[in-house]
DOMARVEX-183759 format. One line per field, with one value per atom (N, C-alpha, C): atom name; x, y, z; residue in three letters. Coordinates in nm, 4 decimals. Layout:
N
atom (CA;...)
X (X;...)
Y (Y;...)
Z (Z;...)
rest (ALA;...)
END
This chain:
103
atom (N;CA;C;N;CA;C;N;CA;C;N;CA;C;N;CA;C;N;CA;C;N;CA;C;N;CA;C;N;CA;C;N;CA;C;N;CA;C;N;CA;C;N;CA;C;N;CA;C;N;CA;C;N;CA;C;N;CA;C;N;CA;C;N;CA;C;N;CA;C;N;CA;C;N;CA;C;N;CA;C;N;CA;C;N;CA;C;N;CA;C;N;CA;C;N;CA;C;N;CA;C;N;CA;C;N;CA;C;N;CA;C;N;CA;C;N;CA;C;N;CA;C;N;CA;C;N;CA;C;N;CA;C;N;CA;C;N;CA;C;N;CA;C;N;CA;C;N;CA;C;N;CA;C;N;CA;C;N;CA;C;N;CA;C;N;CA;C;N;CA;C;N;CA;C;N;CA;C;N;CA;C;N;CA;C;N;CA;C;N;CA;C;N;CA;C;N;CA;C;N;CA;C;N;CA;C;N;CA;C;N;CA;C;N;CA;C;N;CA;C;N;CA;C;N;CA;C;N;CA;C;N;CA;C;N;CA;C;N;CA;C;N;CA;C;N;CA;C;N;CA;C;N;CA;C;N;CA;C;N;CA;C;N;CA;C;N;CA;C;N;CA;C;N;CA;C;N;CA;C;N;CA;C;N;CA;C;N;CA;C;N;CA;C;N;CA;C;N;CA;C;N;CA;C;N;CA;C;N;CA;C;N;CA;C;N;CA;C;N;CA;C;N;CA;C;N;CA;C;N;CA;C;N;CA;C;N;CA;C;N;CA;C;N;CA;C;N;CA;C;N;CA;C;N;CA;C;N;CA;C)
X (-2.3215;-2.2904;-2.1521;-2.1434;-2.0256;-1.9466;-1.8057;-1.7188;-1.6893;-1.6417;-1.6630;-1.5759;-1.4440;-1.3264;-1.3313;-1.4520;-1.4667;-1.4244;-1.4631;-1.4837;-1.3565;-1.2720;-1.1994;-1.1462;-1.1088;-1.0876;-1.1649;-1.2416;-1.3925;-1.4428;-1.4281;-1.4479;-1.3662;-1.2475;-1.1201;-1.1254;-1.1689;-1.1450;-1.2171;-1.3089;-1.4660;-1.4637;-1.4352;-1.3685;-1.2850;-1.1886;-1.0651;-1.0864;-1.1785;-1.2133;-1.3518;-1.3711;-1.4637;-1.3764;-1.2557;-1.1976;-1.0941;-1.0790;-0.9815;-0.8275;-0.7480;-0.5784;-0.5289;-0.5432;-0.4566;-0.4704;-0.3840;-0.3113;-0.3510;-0.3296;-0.3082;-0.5190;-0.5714;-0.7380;-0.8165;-0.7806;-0.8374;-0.7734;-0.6237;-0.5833;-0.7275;-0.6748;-0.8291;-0.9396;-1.0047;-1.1225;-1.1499;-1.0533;-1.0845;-1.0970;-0.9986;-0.9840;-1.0709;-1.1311;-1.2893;-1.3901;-1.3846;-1.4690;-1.4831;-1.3601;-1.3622;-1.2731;-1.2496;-1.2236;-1.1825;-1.1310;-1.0482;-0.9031;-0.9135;-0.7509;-0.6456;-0.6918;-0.5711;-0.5449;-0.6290;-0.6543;-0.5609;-0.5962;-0.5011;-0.3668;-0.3345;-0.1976;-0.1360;-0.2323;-0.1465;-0.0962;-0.1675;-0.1521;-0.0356;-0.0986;0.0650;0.1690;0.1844;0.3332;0.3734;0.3182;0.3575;0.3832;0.3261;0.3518;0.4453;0.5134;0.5961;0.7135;0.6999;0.8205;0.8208;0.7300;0.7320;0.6690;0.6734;0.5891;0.5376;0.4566;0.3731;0.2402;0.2363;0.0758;0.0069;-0.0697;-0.2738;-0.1855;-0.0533;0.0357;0.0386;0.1617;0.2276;0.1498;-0.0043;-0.0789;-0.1232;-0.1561;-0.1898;-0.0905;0.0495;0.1243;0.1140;0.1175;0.1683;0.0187;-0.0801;-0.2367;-0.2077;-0.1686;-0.1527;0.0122;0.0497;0.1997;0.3127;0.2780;0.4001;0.5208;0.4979;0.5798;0.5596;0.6866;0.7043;0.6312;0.6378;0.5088;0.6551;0.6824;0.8365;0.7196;0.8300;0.8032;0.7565;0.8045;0.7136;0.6042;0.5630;0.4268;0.3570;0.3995;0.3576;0.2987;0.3896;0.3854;0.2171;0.2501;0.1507;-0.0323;-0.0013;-0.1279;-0.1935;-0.1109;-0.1826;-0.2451;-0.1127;-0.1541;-0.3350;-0.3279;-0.4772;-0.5456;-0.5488;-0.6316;-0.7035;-0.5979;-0.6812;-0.6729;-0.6826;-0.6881;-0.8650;-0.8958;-1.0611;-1.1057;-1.0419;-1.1377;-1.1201;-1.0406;-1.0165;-1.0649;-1.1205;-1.1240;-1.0841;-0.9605;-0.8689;-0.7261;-0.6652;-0.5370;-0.4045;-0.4517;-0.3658;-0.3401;-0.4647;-0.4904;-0.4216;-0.4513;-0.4077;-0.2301;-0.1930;-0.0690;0.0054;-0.0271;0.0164;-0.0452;-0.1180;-0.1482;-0.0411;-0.0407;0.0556;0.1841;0.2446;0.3898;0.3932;0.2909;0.2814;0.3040;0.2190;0.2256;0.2907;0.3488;0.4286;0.5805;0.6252;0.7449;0.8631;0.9389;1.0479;1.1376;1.1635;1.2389;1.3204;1.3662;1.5172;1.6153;1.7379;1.8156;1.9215)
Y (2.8617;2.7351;2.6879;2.5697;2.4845;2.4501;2.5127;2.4546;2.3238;2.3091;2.1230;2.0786;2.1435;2.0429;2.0747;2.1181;2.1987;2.0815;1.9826;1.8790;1.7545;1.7442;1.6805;1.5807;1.6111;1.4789;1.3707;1.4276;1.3323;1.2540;1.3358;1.2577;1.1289;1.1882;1.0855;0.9891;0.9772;0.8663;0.7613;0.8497;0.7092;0.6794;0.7429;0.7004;0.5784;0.6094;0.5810;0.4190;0.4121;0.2801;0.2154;0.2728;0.2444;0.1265;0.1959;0.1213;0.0428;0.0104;-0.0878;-0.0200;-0.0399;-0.0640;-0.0590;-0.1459;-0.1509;-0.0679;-0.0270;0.0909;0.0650;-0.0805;-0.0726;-0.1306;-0.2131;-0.1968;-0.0489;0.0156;0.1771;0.2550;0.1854;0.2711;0.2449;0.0716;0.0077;0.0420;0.0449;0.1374;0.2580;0.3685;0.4763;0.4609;0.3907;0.4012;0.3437;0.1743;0.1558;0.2567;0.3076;0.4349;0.5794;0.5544;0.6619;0.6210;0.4554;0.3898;0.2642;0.2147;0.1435;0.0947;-0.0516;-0.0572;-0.0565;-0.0549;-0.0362;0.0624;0.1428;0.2879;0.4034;0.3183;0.3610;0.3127;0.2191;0.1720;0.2605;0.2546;0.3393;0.4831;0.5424;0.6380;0.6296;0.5334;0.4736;0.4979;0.4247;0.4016;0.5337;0.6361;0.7606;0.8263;0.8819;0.8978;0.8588;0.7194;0.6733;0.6562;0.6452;0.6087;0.4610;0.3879;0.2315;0.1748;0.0522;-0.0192;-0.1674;-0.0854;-0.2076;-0.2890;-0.3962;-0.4653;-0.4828;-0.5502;-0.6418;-0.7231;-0.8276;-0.9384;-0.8749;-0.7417;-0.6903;-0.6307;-0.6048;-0.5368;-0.6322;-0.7174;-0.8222;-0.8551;-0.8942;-0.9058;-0.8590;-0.7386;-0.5732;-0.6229;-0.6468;-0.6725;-0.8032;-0.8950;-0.9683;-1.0211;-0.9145;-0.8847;-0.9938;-1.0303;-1.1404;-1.0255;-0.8626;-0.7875;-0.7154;-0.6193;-0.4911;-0.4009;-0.2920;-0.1908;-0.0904;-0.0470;0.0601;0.2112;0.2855;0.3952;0.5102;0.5047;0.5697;0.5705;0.4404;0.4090;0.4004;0.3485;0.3982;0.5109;0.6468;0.8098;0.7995;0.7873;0.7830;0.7243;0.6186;0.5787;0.6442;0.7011;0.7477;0.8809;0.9644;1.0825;1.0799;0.9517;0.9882;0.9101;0.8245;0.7756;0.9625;1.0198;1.1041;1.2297;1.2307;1.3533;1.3265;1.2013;1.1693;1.1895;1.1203;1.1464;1.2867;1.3741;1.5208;1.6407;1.5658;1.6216;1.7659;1.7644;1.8808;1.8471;1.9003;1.8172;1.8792;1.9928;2.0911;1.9682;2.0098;1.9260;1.8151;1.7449;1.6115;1.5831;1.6833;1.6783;1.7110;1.8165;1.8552;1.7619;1.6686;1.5445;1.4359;1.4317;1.3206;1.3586;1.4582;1.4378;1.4548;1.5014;1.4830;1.3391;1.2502;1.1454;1.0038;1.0801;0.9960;0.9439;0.8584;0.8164;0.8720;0.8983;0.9716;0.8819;0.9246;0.8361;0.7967;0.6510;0.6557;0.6833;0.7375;0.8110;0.6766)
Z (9.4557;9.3920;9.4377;9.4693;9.5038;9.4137;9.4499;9.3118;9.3361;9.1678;9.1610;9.2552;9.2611;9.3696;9.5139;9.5394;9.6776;9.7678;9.7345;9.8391;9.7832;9.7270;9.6702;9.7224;9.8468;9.9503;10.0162;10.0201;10.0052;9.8728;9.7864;9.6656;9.6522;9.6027;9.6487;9.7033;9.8549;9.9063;9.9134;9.8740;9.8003;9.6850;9.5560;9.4229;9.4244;9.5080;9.5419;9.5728;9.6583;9.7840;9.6952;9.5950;9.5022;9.3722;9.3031;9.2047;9.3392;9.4380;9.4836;9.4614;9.5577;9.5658;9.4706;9.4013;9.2554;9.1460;9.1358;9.0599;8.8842;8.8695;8.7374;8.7209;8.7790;8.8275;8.7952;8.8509;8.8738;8.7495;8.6475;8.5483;8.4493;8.4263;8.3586;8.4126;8.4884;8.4761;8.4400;8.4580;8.4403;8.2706;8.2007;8.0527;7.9923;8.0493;7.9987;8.0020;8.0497;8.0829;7.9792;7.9203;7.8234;7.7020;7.6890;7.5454;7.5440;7.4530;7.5084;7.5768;7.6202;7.6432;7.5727;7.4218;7.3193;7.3105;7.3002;7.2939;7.4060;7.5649;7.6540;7.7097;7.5815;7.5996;7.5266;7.3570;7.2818;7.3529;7.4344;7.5152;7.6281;7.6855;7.7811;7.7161;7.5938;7.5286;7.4697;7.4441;7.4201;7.5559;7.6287;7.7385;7.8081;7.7869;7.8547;7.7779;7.6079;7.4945;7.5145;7.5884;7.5728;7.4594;7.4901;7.3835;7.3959;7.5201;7.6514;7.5526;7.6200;7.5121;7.6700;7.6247;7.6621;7.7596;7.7104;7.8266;7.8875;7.9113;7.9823;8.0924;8.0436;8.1111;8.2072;8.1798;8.2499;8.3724;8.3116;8.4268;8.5378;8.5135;8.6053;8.6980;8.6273;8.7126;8.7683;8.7520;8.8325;8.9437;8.9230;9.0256;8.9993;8.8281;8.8194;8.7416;8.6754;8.6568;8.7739;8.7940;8.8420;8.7722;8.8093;8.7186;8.7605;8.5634;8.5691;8.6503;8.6798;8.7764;8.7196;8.5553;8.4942;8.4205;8.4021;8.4055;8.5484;8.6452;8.7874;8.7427;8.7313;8.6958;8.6194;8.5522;8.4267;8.4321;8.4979;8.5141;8.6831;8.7740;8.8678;8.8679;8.7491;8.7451;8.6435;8.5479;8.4725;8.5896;8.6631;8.7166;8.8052;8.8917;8.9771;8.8840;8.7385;8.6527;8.6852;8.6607;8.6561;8.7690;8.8970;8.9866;9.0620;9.0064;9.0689;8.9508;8.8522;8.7201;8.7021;8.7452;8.7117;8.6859;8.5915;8.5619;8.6596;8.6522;8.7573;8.8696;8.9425;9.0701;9.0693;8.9651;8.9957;8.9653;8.9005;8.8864;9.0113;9.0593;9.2187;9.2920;9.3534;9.4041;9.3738;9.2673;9.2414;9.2647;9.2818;9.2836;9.4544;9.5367;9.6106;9.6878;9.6654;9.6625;9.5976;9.5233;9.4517;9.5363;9.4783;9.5380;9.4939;9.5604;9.4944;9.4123;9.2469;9.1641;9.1567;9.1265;9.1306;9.0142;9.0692;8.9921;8.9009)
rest (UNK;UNK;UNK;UNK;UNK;UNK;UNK;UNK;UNK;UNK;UNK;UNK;UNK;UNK;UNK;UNK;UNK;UNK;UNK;UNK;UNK;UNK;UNK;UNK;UNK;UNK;UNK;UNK;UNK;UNK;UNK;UNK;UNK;UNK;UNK;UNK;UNK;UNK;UNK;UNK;UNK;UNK;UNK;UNK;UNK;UNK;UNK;UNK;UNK;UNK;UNK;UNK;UNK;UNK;UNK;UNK;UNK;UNK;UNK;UNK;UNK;UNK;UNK;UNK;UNK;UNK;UNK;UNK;UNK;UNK;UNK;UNK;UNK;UNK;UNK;UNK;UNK;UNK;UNK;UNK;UNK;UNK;UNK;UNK;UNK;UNK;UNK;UNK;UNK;UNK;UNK;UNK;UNK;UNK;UNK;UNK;UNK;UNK;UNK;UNK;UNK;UNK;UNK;UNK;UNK;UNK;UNK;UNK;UNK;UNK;UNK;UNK;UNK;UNK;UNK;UNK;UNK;UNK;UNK;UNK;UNK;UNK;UNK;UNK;UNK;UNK;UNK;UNK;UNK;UNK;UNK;UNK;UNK;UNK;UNK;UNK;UNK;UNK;UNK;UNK;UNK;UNK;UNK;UNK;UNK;UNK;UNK;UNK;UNK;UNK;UNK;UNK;UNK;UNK;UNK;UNK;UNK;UNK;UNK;UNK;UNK;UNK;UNK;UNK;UNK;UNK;UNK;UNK;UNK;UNK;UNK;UNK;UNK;UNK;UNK;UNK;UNK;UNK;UNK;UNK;UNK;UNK;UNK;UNK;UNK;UNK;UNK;UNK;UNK;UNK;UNK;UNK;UNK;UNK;UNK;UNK;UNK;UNK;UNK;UNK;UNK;UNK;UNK;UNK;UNK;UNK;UNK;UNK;UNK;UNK;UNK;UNK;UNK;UNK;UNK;UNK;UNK;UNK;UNK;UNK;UNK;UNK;UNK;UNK;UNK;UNK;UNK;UNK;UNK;UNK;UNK;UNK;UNK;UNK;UNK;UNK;UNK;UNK;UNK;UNK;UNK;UNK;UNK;UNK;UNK;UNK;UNK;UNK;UNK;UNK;UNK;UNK;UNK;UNK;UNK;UNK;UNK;UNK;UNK;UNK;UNK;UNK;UNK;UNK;UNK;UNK;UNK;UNK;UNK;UNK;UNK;UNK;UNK;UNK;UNK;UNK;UNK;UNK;UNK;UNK;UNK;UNK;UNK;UNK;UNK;UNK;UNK;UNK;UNK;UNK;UNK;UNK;UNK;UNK;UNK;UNK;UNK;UNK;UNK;UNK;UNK;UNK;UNK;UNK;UNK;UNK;UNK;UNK;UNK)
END
């Protein structure tokens, strides 16, 4: 039997090319998917100590905000917690890929 992340990079990049580029697109989907968006703000804003809404979300989706770096953090690491469905994994992915923060 094939373990589940055997193939992970493959998965990935069709997941990936499946929800589109956008970061905050692919956050919202993954979270329709398993509640709602109030639901994964309220989550955001703990995660992050913010206290982001539905506007703000919007903005960031349509590139009239910046998207802060730790919500960046936050929504990429759950986006590929799902599509790597390992949290390990996806935590070491992401800092991988992540941008280095500014100080």
């Amino acid at each position: 039997m094939n373990h589940p992340n055997r193939n992970w990079r493959a998965r990935l990049r069709e997941q990936a090319a499946a929800l589109g580029p956008d970061l905050v697109a692919a956050w919202q989907a993954v979270t329709l998917a398993h509640g709602t968006l109030s639901d994964g703000l309220s989550l955001l804003n703990v995660a992050t100590d913010g206290a982001y809404t539905l506007s703000r979300l919007g903005e960031w989706r349509n590139a009239r905000r910046s998207i802060p770096e730790g919500v960046q953090h936050h929504m990429r690491r759950i986006v590929l917690e799902v599509l790597l469905g390992d949290s390990k994994t996806a935590a070491a992915v992401e800092s991988a890929i992540a941008p280095p923060q500014s100080r």
